[in-house]
C-alpha positions in Angstrom: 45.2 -15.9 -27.5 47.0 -17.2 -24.3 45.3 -18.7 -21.5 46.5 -19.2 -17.8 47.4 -22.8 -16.5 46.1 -24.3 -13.3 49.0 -26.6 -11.2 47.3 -28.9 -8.7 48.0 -27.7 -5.4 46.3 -27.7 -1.8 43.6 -25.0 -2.5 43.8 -21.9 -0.7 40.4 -21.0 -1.0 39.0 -21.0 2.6 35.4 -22.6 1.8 35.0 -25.8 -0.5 32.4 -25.5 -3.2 30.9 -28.6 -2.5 30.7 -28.2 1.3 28.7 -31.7 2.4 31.7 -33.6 0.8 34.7 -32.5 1.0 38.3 -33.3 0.4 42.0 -31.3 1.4 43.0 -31.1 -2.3 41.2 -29.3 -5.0 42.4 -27.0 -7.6 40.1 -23.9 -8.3 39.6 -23.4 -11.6 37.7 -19.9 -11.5 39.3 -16.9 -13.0 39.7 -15.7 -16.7 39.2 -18.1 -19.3 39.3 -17.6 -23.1 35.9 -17.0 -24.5 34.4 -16.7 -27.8 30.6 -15.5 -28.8 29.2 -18.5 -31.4 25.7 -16.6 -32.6 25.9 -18.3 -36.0 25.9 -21.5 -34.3 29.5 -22.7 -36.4 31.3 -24.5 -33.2 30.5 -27.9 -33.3 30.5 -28.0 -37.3 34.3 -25.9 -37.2 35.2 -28.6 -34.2 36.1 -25.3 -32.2 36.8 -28.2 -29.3 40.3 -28.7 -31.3 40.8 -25.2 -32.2 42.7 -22.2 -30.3 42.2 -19.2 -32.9 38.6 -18.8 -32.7 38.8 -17.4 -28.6 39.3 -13.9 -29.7 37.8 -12.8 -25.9 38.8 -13.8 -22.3 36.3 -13.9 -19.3 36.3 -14.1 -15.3 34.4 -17.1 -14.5 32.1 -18.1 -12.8 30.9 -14.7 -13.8 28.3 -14.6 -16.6 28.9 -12.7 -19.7 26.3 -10.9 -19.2 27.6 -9.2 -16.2 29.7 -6.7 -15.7 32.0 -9.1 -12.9 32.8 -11.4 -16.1 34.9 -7.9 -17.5 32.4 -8.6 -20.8 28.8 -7.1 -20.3 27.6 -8.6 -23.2 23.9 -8.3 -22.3 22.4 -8.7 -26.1 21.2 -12.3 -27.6 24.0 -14.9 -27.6 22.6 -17.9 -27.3 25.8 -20.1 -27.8 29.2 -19.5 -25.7 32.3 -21.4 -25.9 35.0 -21.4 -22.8 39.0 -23.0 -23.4 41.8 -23.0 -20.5 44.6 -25.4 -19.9 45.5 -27.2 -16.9 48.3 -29.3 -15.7 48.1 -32.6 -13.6 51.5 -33.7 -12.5 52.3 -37.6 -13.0 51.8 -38.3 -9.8 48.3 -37.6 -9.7 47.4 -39.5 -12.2 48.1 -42.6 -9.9 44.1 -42.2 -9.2 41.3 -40.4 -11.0 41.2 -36.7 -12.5 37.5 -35.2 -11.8 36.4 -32.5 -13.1 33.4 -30.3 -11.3 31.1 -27.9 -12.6 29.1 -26.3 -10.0 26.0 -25.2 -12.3 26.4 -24.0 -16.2 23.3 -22.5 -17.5 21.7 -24.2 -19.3 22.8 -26.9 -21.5 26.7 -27.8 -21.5 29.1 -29.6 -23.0 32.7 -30.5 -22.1 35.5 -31.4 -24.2 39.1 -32.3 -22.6 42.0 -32.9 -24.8 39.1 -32.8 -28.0 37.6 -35.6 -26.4 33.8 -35.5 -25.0 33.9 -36.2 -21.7 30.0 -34.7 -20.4 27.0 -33.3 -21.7 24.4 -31.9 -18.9 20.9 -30.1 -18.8 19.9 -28.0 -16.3 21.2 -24.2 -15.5 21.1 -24.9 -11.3 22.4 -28.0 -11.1 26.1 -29.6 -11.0 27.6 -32.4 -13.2 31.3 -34.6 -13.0 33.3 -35.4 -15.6 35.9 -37.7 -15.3 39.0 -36.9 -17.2 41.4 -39.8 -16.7 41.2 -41.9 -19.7 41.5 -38.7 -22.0 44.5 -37.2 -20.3 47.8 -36.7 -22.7 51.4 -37.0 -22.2 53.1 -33.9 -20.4 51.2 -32.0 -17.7 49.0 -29.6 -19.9 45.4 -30.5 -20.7 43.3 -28.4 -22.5 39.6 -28.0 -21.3 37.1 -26.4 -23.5 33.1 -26.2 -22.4 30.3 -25.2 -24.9 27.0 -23.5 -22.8 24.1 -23.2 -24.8 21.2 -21.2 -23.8 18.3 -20.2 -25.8 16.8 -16.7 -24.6 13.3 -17.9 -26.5 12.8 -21.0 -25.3 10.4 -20.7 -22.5 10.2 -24.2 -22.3 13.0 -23.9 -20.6 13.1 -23.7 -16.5 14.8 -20.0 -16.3 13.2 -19.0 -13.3 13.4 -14.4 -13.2 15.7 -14.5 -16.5 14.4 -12.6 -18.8 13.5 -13.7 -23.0 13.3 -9.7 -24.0 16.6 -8.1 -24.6 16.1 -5.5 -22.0 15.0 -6.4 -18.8 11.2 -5.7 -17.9 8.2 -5.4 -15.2 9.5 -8.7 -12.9 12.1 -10.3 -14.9 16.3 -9.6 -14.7 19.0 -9.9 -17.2 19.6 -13.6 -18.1 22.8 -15.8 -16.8 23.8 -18.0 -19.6 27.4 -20.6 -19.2 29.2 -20.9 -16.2 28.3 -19.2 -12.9 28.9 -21.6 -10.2 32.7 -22.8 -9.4 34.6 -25.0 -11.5 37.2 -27.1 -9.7 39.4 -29.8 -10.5 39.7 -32.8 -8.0 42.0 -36.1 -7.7 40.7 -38.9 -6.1 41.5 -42.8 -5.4 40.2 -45.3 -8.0 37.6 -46.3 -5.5 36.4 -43.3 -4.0 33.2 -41.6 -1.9 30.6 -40.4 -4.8 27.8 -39.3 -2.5 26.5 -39.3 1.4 22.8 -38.7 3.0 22.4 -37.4 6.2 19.0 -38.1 7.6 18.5 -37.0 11.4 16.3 -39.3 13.9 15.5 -36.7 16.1 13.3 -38.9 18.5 16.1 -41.6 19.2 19.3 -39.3 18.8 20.7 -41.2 15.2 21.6 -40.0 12.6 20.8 -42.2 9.0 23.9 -42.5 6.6 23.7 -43.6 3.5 27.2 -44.1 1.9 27.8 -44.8 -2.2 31.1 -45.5 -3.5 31.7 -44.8 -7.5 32.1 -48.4 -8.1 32.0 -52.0 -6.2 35.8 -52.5 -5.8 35.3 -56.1 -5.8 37.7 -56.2 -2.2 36.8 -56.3 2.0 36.2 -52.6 2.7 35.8 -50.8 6.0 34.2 -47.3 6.6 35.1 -45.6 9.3 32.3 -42.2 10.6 33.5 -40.4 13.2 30.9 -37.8 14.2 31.8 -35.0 16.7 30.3 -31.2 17.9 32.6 -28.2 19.1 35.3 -30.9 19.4 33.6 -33.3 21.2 33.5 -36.6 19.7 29.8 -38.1 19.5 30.6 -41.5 17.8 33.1 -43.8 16.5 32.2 -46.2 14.3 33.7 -49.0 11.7 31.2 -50.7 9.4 31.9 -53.5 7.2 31.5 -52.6 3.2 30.8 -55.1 0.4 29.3 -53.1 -2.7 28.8 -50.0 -3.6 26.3 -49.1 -1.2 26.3 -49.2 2.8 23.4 -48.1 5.2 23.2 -47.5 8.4 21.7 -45.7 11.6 25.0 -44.3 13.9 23.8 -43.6 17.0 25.0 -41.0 19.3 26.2 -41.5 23.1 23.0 -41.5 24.5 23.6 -40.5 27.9 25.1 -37.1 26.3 22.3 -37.2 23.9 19.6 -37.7 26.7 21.6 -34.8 29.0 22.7 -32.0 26.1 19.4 -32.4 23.8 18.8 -28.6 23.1 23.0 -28.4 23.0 22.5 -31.1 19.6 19.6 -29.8 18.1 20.0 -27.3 15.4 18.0 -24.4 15.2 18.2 -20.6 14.2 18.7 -19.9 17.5 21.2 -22.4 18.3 23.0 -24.1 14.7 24.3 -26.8 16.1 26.0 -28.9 13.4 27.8 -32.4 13.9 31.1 -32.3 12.5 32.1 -35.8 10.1 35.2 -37.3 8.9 34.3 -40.2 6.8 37.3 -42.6 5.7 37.6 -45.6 3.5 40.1 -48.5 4.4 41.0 -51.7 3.0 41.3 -54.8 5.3 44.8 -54.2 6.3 43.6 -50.4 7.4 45.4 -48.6 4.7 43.6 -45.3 4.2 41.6 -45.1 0.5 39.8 -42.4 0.7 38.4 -39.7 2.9 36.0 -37.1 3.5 34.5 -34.2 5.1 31.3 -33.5 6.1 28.9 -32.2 8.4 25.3 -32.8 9.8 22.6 -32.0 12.3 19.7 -33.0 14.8 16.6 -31.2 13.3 13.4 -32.2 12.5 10.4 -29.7 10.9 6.9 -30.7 9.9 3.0 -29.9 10.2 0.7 -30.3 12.9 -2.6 -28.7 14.1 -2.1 -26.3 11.7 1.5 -24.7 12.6 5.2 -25.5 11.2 6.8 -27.6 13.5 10.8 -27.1 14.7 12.0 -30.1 16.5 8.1 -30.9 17.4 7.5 -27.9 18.6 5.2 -24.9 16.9 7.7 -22.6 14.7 6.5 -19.4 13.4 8.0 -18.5 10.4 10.0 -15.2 9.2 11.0 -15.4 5.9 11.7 -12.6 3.6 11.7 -13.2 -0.2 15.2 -13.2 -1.8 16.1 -13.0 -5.6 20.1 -13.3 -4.8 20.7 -11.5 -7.7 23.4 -9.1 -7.3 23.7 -5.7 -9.9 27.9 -7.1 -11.0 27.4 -10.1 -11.3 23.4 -11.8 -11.3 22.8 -15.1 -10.6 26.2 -15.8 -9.8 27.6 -14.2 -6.2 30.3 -11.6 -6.4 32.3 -13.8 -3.6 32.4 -16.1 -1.2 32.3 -13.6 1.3 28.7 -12.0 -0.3 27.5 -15.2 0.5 27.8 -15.3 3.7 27.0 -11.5 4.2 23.6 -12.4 2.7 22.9 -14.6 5.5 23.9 -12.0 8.2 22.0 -9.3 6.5 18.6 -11.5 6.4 19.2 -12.1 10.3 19.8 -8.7 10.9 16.8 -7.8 10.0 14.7 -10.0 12.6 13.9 -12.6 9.6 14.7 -16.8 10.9 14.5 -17.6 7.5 14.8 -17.1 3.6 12.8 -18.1 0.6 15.2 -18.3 -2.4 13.2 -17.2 -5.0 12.8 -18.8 -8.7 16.6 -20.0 -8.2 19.0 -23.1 -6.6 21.3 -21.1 -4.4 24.8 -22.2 -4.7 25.6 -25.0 -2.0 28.0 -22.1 -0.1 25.1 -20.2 0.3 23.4 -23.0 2.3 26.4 -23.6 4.1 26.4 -20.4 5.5 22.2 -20.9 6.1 23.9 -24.2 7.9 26.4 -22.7 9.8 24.6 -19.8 11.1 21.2 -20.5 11.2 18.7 -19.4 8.6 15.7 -21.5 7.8 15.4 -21.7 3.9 12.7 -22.6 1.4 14.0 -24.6 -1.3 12.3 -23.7 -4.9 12.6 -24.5 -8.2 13.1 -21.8 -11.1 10.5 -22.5 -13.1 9.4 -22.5 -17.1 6.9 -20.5 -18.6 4.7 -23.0 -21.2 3.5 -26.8 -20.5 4.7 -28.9 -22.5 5.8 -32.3 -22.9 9.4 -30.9 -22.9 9.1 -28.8 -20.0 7.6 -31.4 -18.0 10.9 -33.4 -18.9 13.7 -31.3 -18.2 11.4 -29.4 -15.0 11.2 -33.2 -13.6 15.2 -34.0 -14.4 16.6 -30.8 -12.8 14.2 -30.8 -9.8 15.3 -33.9 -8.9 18.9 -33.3 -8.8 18.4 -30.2 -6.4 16.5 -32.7 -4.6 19.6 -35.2 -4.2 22.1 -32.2 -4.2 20.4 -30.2 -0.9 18.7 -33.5 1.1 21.4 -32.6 3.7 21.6 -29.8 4.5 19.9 -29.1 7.3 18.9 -25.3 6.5 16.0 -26.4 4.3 13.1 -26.6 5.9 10.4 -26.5 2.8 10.2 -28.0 -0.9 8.6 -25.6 -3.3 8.8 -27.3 -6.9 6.3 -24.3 -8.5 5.5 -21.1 -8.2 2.2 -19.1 -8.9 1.4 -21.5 -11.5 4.4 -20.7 -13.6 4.9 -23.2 -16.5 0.9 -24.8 -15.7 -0.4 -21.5 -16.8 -3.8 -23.4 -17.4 -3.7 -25.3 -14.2 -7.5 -24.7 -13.5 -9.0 -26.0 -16.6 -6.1 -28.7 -17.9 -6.4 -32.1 -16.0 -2.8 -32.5 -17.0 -1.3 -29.5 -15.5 -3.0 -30.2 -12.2 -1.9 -34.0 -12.3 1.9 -32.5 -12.9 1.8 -30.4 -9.9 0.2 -33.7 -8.1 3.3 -35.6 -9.4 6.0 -33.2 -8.6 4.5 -33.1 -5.2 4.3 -37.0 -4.6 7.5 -37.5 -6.4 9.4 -34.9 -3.9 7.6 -36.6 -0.9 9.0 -40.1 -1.9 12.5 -39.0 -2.1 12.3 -36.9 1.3 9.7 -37.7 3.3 11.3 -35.6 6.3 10.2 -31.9 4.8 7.1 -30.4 4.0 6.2 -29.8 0.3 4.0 -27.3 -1.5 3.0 -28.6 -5.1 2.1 -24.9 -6.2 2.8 -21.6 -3.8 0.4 -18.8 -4.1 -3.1 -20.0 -5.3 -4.6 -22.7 -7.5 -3.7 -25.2 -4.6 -3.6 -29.0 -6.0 -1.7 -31.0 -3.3 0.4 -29.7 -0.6 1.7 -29.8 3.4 1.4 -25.6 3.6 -1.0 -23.2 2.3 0.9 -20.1 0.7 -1.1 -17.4 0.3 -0.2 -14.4 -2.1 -1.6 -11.2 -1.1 -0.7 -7.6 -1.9 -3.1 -5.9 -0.1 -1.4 -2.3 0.5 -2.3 -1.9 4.0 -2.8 -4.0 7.0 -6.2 -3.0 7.8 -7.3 -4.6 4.6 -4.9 -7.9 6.0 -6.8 -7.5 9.3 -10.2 -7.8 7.1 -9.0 -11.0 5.5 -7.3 -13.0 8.3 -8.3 -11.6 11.4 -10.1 -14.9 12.5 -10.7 -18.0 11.1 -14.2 -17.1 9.7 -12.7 -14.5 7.8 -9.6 -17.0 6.2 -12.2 -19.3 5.0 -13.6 -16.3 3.4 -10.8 -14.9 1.8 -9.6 -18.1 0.5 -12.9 -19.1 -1.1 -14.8 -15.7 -1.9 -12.2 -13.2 -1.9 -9.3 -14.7 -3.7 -6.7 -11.5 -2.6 -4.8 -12.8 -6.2 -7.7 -13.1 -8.3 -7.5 -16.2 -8.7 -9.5 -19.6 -7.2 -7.6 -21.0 -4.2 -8.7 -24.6 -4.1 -8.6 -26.2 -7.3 -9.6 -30.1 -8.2 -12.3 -30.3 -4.8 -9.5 -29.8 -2.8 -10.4 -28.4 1.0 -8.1 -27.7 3.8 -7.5 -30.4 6.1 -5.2 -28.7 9.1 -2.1 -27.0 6.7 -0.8 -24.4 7.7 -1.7 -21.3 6.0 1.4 -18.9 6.0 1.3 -15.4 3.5 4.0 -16.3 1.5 3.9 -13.3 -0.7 2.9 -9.6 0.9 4.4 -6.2 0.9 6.9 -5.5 -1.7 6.4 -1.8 -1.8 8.6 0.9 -2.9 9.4 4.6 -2.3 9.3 6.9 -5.0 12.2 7.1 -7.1 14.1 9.8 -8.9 13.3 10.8 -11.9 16.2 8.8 -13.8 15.6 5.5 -12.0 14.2 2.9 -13.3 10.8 1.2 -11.6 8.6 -1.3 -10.3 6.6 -2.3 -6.9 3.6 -3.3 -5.7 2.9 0.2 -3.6 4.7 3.1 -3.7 5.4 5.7 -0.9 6.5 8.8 -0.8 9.6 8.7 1.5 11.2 5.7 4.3 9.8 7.6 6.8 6.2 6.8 5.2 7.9 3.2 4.0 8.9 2.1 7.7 5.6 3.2 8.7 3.7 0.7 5.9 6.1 -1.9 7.1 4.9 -1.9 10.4 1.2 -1.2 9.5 1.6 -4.6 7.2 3.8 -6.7 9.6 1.5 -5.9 12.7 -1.4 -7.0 11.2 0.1 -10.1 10.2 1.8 -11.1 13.2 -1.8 -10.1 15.3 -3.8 -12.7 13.1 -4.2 -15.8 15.1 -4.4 -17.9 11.9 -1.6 -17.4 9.8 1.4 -19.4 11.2 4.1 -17.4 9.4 4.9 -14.9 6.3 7.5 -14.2 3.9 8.0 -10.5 2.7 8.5 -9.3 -0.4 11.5 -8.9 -0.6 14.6 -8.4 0.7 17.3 -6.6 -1.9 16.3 -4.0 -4.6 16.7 -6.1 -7.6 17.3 -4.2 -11.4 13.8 -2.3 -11.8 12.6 -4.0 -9.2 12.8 -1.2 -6.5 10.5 -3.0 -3.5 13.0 -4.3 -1.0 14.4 -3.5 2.6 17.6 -3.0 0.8 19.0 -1.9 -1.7 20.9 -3.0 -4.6 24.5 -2.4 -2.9 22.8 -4.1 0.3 23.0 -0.4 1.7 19.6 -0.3 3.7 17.1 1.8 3.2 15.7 1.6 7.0 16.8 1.9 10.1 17.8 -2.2 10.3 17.1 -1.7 13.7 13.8 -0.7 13.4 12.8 -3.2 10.9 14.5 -5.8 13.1 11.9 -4.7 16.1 8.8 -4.8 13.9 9.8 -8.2 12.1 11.0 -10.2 15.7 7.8 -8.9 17.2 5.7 -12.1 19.4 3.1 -13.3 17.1 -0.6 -14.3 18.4 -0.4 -17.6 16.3 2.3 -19.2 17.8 3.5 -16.7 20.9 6.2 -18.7 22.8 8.9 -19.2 19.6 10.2 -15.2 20.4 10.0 -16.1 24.3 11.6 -19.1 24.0 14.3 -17.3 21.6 14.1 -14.7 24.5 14.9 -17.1 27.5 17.9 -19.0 25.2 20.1 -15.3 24.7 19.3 -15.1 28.7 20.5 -18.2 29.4 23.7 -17.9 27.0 24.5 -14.1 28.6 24.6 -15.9 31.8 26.3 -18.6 31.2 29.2 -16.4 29.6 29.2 -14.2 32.7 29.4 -17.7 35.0 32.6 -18.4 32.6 34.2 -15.0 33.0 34.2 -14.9 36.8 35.5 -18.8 36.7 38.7 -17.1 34.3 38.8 -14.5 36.9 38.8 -16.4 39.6 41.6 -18.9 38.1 43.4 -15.8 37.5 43.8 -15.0 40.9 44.2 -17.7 42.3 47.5 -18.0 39.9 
């Protein structure tokens, strides 16, 4: 069958796909894309890289073919997908290099361009490059064809909430298997920007930059960073490059920094990011290359046993999100759900968002960036320990790791959850020194964020205590953390998860303890719905009411320094959150926003402070209305 052709062209598309580096020209690759099914496991023996015939099926990526967004719905076992399209690069681009981007393909990929292998990757979440320039062919048309490979049965695998059985069941959704982040096709100077990290100095107003180019280029090179906010410029600077590497510390106008502080810092209440333009010249200033990006002042951490937001106590409101979405799963339905995800979290009172058992596309974070959402980072996990999964768990985490540093959103590292994949983690020596290492290895690449080695229970190593606890009503919650008598309690006698707390001797030494799991209750469904919670009431009326019983007694206890719900979307069977599948609510949002934004006894002045910043902006508007006015008629 026919396929459609891509022409490299300015994209219209209004939000990059990689928005911490950006560049004016990309060419979106997403839309329908022949297809074929490969259960017999024939393509690489058949060489279907070289072949048209066998792409009897076309598909709408980045949709998964599971999903109904993809126009397939092919939800069965088929473990081996194939993708072909054709794209044409003009002669004129081929003066530099051809890249080709794959946001994430789940989970192990291979590309093919022209029948030539140009990339193999592992790892559903995370992206990969391919460089297509010494494969391209005479004439404009290049034929791209991508092989995804992904083994319902191999739990081995990190998969996160995607299901092995065939039909989804208790906690687990349909699986996402090839493509479901953006593909895009980029052109870029033989010497070009590969990567940048941001890394704020809150203290002395800087921010770090770390610079890498693709190559050395073997010439005098300059970089120019020009960093400004709202259109104000904050710096200017040229740096001498000899490499392939640059660092360096760019330090803000002080006296603005000194005067604006809480205008710089970024914060749900106030995102404040710093705009960057980034550009590449030789020595006779002729313009290589040059990028976008962005940054921001914020610093989070631990102390005296709260979260810290720009060294000040933070309480956190997170609510548990599975971003999973009924059309089209793992991957978004648009750009524009992404966003709405952000504003729907806020709406509801919550300051942040703990992506659950997934890497959120980097346009989700954006949007986290842009308008301020506090997120907790987390790795979809496997479901066996073995050598293998200690591998390819180790591999992927770290590219999250170097793909989100920047953004300033994430406030929190969560590499495992509830001992998923270290099933054994009490009585195995080696499960518990994995956890240990994912947590030490994840501090010594970012040093600036807390870390929990395993959320939950069976605590190893870690900068936050997260507590799962499903008690069904608050005055059990007021029982178990009402004071701190009764935290030590819980923690070592009660164990509200059934299982031990502290593993390995470990004892608290001043982390914060924070509920990271609670709530996820239901109302009862109809009789052809399909079902699963951790309570159930009868109506919203009774639901709201729980809510509030929960969420009160958490937010009276003076010892837990913040809470993530469970959770925040309906998701398949899984009928326990605020909203529902659609993202139609279930509650009065404005109810749930008065019960969730409510002042907390552990750390009180974070809602008063929030408070006294919406006065201060109200006021300020109304200062700049009557100065409009009054230059109104004075005209």
């Amino acid at each position: 069958m026919s396929e459609p052709t891509s022409q490299m062209t300015l994209s219209g598309t209004p939000l990059h796909p990689r928005p911490q580096l950006t560049r004016e020209r990309w060419d979106d690759l997403c839309g329908v894309w022949a297809f074929a099914h490969d259960d017999g496991d024939r393509g690489l023996e058949e060489r279907w890289f070289e072949r048209e015939d066998v792409f009897d099926q076309s598909i709408t990526v980045p949709f998964p073919p599971e999903s109904q967004a993809s126009g397939l719905r092919a939800t069965g076992y088929h473990p081996v997908v194939w993708y072909r399209r054709t794209v044409e690069v003009s002669p004129q681009d081929r003066t530099g290099r051809v890249l080709l981007h794959f946001g994430a393909v789940d989970y192990r990929a291979q590309v093919w361009v022209n029948g030539r292998l140009v990339a193999e990757h592992e790892g559903g979440h995370t992206p990969f490059t391919a460089d297509l320039t010494p494969v391209l062919v005479e004439g404009e048309t290049q034929v791209i064809v991508v092989r995804a490979e992904d083994d319902p049965h191999d739990l081995a695998q990190p998969r996160g909430k995607q299901d092995w059985e065939e039909v989804p069941h208790a906690i687990w959704y349909h699986r996402t298997t090839g493509i479901w982040q953006p593909v895009w096709l980029e052109i870029v100077p033989r010497t070009f920007i590969q990567t940048l990290r941001w890394t704020p100095d809150v203290d002395r107003g800087r921010l770090g930059l770390v610079l890498r180019l693709n190559k050395a280029s073997g010439q005098a090179l300059r970089v120019r960073v020009r960093l400004s906010i709202r259109g104000t410029r904050l710096a200017d600077d040229t740096y001498a490059l000899e490499g392939q590497e640059i660092r360096r510390e760019v330090e803000l106008d002080p006296v603005r920094y000194r005067a604006g502080r809480k205008d710089l810092l970024w914060g749900p209440r106030r995102p404040n990011l710093i705009d960057a333009r980034i550009t590449l010249l030789d020595d006779d200033d002729n313009v290589l290359d040059e990028v976008g990006s962005y940054a921001a002042l914020r610093s989070v951490g631990v102390r005296d046993g709260r979260f810290q937001l720009n060294g000040s106590p933070y309480y956190l409101r997170l609510v548990l999100a599975q971003n999973y979405w009924p059309e089209s799963h793992l991957a978004a339905p648009s750009e524009e759900a992404l966003r709405r995800e952000v504003e729907l979290v806020k709406s509801l009172g919550f300051n942040g968002v703990r992506i659950h058992q997934k890497v959120e596309d980097p346009r989700f974070l954006y949007w986290c960036d842009r308008l301020g959402l506090l997120v907790w980072g987390e790795m979809a996990n496997a479901y066996v320990f073995t050598p293998e999964t200690q591998r390819r768990l180790t591999r992927e985490w770290l590219e999250v790791l170097e793909r989100d540093y920047n953004h300033p959103c994430i406030v929190t590292w969560v590499p495992v959850n509830e001992s998923w994949g270290v099933p054994d983690l009490e009585g195995d020596p080696a499960q518990r020194a994995f956890v240990r290492g994912l947590y030490e290895l994840t501090k010594a690449l970012d040093p600036t964020r807390p870390a929990i080695g395993n959320d939950g229970w069976e605590v190893v190593e870690g900068d936050i205590l997260g507590v799962h606890d499903y008690a069904l009503d608050g005055e059990t919650l007021r029982e178990r953390y009402g004071s701190p008598e009764a935290l030590e309690h819980t923690l070592k006698t009660v164990q509200p998860s059934r299982r031990n707390f502290y593993l390995a001797g470990h004892h608290r030494k001043g982390e914060p303890v924070m509920l990271t799991e609670f709530g996820g209750l239901s109302h009862a469904p109809g009789e052809a719905e399909r079902w699963w919670g951790y309570g159930t009431l009868p109506d919203t009326d009774a639901l709201l009411a729980r809510y509030e019983d929960l969420l009160s007694a958490v937010l009276d206890s003076p010892v837990i320094a913040g809470f993530c719900y469970t959770q925040l979307t309906d998701t398949e069977q899984e009928t326990n959150g605020l909203l529902r599948e659609d993202r139609t609510p279930k509650l009065d949002p404005e109810r749930v926003r008065k019960v969730t934004s409510r002042v907390s006894r552990a750390v009180q002045h974070d809602v008063l402070q929030e408070i006294h910043a919406l006065a201060d902006e109200r006021r300020l508007a109304q200062l700049r209305a009557q100065d409009q006015e009054e230059a109104v008629a004075e005209d």
